[in-house]
Residue, then its C-alpha position, 0 to 999 in steps of 0.5 A: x161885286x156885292x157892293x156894285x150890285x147894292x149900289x145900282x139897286x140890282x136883283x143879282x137872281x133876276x134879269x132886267x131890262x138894259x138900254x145901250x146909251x149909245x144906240x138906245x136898243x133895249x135887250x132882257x137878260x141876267x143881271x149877273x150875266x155870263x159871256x152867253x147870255x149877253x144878247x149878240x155877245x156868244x162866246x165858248x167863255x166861260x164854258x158850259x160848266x162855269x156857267x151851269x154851276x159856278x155862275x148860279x151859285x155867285x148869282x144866289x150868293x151875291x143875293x144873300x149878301x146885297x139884300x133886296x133889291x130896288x123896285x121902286x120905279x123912279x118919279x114920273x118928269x114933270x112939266x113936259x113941254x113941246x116946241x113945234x116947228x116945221x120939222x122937229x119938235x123939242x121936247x123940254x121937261x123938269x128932271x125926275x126927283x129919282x127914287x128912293x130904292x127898297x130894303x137894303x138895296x140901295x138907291x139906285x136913282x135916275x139913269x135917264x130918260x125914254x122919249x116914245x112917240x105915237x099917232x094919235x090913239x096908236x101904242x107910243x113907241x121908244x124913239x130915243x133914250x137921254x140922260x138930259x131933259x131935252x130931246x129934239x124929234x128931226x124925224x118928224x112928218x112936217x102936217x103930222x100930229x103925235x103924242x109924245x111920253x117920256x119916261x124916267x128910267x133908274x139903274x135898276x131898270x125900274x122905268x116911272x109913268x108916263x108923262 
């Protein structure tokens, strides 16, 4: 487990954010989870004691051992671009140079990609996650006007600026 958690730059006493690559929804929890703390995932394993004693302690342990762990937030994507048609926009941009992790914790380089979408002087909101550097909007409004971002993410779940 230690070598797992120094190869993906995690803090095994903290939580951090996880994105599912398939549905791309985002949910906070322990690095190190039990079956509990796993958002939608409740189950009676490993049980109230493994969980208040055992687990605490593997997670402050493994800790000790991986060293500290990587905050560094992968580079921003450079040279985005946007292909506009009737109906969807294609967004293009050059793949993130990574990071370099911290301390002992190892690089944990990129994971991916968030593309966020927002009306002109709105919040952008995540409307897609990809491991490439290509992403094609269908939902968007044919007359519309958007601002998009993309974000580069890394296996720490450092997330960079905005492109």
């Amino acid at each position: 487990m230690v070598a797992k958690a120094r190869a993906h730059g995690l803090d095994t006493a903290k939580q951090g954010l996880d994105t599912n690559p398939v549905n791309g929804t985002q949910a906070t929890f322990e690095n190190v989870p039990g079956h509990r703390e796993v958002p939608e995932n409740a189950t009676d394993c490993p049980g109230s004691f493994f969980q208040a004693a055992v687990l605490r302690f593997m997670r402050s342990e493994m800790q000790s051992l991986a060293g500290p762990a990587d905050a560094m937030p992968p580079a921003d994507p450079s040279t985005v671009n946007a292909t506009v048609s009737r109906r969807s926009a294609v967004l293009t941009w050059s793949a993130s140079s990574g990071d370099t992790g911290t301390g002992g914790g190892g690089v944990s380089g990129v994971a991916g990609y968030d593309v966020l979408r927002a009306t002109p002087g709105g919040t952008p909101v995540r409307i897609a996650s990809t491991t490439g550097t290509t992403f094609t909007d269908n939902t968007r409004v044919q007359g519309a006007v958007y601002e998009y971002v993309v974000q580069t993410y890394d296996g720490a779940s450092n997330r960079s600026g905005a492109a």
